[in-house]
C-alpha positions as CSV (number, residue, x, y, z in Angstrom):
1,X,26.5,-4.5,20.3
2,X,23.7,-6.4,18.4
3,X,22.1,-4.0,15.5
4,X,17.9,-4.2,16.2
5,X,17.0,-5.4,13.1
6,X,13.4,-3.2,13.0
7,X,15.5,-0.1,13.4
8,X,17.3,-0.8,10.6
9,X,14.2,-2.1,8.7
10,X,13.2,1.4,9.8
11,X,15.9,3.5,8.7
12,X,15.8,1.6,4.7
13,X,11.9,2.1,5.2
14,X,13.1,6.3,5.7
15,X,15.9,6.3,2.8
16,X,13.5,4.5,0.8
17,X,10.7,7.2,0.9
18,X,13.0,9.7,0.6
19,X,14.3,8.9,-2.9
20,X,17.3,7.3,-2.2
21,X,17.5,4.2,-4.4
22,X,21.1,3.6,-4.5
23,X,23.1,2.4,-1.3
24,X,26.9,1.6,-3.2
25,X,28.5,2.1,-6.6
26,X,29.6,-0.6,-8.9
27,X,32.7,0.0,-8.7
28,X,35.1,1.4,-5.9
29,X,35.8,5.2,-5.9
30,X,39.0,7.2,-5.0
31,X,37.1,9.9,-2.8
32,X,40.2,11.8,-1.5
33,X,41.0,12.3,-5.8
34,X,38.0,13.0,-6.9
35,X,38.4,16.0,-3.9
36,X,41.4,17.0,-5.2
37,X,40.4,16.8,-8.5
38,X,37.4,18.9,-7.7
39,X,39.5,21.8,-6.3
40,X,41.1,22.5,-9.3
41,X,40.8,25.3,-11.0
42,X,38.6,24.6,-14.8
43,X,37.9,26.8,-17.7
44,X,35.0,28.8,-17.6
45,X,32.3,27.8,-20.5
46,X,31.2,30.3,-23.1
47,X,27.9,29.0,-22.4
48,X,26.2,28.1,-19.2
49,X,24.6,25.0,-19.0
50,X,21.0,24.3,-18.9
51,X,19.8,23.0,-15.5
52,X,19.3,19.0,-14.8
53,X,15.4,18.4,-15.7
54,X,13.2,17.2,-12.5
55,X,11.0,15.5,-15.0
56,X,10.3,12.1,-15.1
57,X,11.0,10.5,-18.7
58,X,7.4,8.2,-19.4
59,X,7.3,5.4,-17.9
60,X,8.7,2.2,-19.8
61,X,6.7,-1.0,-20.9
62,X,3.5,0.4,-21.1
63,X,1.4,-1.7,-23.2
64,X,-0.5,0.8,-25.6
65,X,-3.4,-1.4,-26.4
66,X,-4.2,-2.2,-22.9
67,X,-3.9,2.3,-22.1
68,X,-6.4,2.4,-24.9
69,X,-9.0,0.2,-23.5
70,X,-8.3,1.9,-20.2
71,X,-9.3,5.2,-21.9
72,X,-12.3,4.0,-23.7
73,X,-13.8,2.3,-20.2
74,X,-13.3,5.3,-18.3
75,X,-14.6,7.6,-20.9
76,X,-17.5,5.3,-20.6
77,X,-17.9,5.3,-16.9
78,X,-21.3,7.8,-16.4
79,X,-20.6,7.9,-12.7
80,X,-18.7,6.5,-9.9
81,X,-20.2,3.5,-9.5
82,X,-19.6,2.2,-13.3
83,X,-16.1,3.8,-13.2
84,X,-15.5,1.1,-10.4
85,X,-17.2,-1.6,-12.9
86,X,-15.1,-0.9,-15.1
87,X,-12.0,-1.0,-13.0
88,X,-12.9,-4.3,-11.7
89,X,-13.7,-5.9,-15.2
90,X,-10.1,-4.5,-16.5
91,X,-7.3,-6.9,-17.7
92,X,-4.7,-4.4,-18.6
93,X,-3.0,-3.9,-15.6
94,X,-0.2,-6.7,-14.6
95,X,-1.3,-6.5,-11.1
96,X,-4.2,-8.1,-11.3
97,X,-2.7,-11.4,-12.2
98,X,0.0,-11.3,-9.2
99,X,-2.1,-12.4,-6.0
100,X,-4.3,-9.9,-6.0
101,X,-8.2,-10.9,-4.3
102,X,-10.0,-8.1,-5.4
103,X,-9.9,-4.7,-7.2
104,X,-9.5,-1.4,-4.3
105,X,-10.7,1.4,-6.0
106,X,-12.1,3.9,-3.9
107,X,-14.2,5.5,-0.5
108,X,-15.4,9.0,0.8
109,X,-17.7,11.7,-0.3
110,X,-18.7,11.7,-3.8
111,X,-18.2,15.3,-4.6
112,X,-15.5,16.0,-2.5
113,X,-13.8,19.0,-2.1
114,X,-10.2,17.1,-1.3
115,X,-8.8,13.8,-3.2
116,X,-6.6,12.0,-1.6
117,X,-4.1,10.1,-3.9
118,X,-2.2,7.7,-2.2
119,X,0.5,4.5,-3.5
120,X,-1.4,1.4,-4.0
121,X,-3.3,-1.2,-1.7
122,X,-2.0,-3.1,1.0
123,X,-2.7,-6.6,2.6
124,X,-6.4,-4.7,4.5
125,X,-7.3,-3.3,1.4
126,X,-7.2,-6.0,-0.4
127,X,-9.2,-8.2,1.9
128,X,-11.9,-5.4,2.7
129,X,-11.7,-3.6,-1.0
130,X,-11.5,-0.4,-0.1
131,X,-8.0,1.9,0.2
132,X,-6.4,3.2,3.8
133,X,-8.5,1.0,6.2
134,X,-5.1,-0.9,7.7
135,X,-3.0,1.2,10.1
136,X,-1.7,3.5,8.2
137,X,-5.5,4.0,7.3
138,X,-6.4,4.9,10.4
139,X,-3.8,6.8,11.1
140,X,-4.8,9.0,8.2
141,X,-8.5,9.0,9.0
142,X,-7.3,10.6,12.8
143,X,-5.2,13.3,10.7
144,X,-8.5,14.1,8.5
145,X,-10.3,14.4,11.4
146,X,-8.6,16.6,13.0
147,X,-8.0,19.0,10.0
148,X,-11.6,18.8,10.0
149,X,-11.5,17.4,6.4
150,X,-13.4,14.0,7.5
151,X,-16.6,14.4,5.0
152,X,-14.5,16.3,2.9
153,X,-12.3,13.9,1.2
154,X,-12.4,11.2,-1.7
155,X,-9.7,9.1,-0.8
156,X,-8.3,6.5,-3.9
157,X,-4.8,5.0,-5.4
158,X,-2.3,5.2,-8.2
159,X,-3.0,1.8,-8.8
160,X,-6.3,-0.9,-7.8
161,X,-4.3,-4.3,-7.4
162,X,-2.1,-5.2,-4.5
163,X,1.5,-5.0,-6.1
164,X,3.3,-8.2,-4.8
165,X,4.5,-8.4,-1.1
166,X,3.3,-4.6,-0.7
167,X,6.1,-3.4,-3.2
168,X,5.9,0.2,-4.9
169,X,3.7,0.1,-8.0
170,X,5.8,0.6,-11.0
171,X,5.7,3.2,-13.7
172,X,4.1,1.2,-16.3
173,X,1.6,-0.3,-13.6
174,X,0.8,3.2,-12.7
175,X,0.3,4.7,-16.4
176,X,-2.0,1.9,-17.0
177,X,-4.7,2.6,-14.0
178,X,-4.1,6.3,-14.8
179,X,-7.3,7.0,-16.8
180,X,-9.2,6.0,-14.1
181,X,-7.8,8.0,-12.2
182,X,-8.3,11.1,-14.0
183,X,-12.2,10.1,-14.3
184,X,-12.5,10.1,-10.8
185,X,-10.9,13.5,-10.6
186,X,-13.4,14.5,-13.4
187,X,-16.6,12.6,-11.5
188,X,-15.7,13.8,-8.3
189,X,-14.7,17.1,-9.2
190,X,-12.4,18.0,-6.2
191,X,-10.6,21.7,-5.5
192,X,-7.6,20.1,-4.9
193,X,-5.6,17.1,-4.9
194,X,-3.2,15.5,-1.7
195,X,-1.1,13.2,-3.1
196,X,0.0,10.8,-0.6
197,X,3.6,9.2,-0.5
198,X,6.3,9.7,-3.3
199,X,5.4,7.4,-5.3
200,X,1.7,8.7,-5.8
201,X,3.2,12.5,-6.3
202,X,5.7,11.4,-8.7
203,X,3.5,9.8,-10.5
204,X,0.7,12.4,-10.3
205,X,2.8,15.6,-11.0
206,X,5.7,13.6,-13.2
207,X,8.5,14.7,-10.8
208,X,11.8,12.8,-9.8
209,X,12.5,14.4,-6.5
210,X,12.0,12.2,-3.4
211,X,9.0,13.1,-1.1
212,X,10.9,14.8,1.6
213,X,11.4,17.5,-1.0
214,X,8.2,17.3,-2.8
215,X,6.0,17.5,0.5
216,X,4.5,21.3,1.8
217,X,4.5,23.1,-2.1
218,X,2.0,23.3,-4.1
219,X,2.6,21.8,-8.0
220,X,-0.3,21.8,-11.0
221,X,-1.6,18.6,-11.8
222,X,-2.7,18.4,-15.4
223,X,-4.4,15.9,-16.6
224,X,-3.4,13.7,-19.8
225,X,-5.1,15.5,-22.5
226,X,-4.3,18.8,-20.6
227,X,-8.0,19.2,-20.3
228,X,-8.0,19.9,-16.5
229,X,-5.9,21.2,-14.0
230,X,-5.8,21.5,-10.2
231,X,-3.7,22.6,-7.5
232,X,-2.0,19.1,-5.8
233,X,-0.4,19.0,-2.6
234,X,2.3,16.2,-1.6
235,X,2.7,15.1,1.9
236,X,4.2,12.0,3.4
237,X,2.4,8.7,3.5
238,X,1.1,7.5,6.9
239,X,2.7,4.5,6.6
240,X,5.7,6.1,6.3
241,X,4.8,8.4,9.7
242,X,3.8,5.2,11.3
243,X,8.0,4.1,11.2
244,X,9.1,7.9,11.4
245,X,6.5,9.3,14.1
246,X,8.9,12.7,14.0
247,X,7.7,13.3,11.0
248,X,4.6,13.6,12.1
249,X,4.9,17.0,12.4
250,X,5.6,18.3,9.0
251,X,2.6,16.0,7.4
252,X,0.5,18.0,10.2
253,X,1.8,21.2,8.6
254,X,1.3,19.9,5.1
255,X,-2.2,19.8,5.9
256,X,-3.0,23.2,8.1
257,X,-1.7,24.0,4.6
258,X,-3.9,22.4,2.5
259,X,-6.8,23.6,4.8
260,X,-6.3,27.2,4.3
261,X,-6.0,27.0,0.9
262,X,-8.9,25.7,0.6
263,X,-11.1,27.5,3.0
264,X,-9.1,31.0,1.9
265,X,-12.5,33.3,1.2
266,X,-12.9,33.7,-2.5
267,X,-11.0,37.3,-4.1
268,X,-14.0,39.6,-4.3
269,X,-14.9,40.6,-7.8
């Protein structure tokens, strides 16, 4: 029987998001061994060992001149308006020299009480210059709405520039449009922060674990200087929904979560 080629597009689109970035090993491996080997019995260790680290190392090939300008333009930026100027007139990130039209930097309300943090923009964004206003956009927009969180959100990305062919942003693409970022989050002043897709919560919360294991719990964000901090929810990316529509549900749940957090009547004094 013929394999449909979009269901398989579909299922790499799934192991993708999830984390998994590895589909054989270099060399070939004795399974039924390593099994046996497995069962037998070892010495016990005088001391127990410490616990694999779910933090991300720093990203790699980040170009310390170019973060510096970054800082000192968003450090600049009064508002939200020259924060954008300042994206737009920024040379340091290697995106904006690979096809990109235009830079995407943000829309919503201005002093939101929700930021959205998605990936990066697509092919839509980049003609209209503005973030989720292809399908997956709209998509998200219909969930907003009915959280009721429609004028309540500030919706931005991990990066401004198309990466190539809609790739994931990498690392050192991501740690150079990061002090924007964290203006905005200073400008806009949100309560919390709804990082959209694994590669926007990794980045945000400097995690390794997929998003299927991120999304639904709460993480502090911290910014750079450790100045601020705010409570960030991960959920699943609408563009990933759109290929897995079961999933729809637990990005639902993720925000029913989100909402009553943050309409949860203040502690009285």
């Amino acid at each position: 029987m013929p394999v449909d080629p979009r269901a398989l597009e579909s299922l790499l689109a799934f192991w993708a998001d999830a984390g998994v970035d590895v589909a054989l090993a270099d060399a070939p491996q004795d399974r039924m061994a390593a099994g046996l080997e497995a069962l037998k019995p070892k010495p016990v260790a005088r001391t127990a060992a410490a616990p694999p680290s779910k933090v991300a190392p720093p990203a790699d090939g980040v170009d310390a001149a170019a973060a510096q300008t970054a800082r000192a333009l968003a450090a600049a930026a009064g508002d939200l308006t020259a924060l954008a100027e300042a994206i737009a007139g920024f040379d340091g990130c290697p995106l904006k020299f690979q096809g990109a039209k235009q830079a995407v930097f943000a829309r919503g309300a201005p002093n939101a009480e929700v930021m959205v943090i998605g990936e990066g923009p697509g092919g839509d964004e980049d003609a209209q210059g503005a973030p989720f206003v292809g399908r997956a956009g709209k998509l998200l927009d219909k969930m907003l709405a009915a959280a009721g969180l429609t004028d309540r959100v500030f919706i931005t990305n991990t990066v401004f520039w198309r990466p190539p062919g809609n790739r994931t942003p990498t690392p050192a693409e991501q740690a150079a449009c990061t002090p924007f970022v964290e203006r905005a989050i200073t400008l806009v002043a949100p309560k919390v922060l709804l990082l959209a897709g694994g590669a926007s919560a990794k980045h945000m919360l400097n995690r390794t674990e997929g998003i299927l294991s991120l999304h639904g719990r709460w993480f502090e964000w911290r910014a750079s200087d450790g100045g601020l901090e705010l409570p960030a929810l991960p959920t699943l990316h609408p563009a990933f929904l759109l290929r897995q529509p079961a999933a729809k549900k637990r990005a639902w749940e993720d925000l029913l979560t989100l909402t009553e957090r943050l309409d949860r009547p203040p502690r009285p004094t």
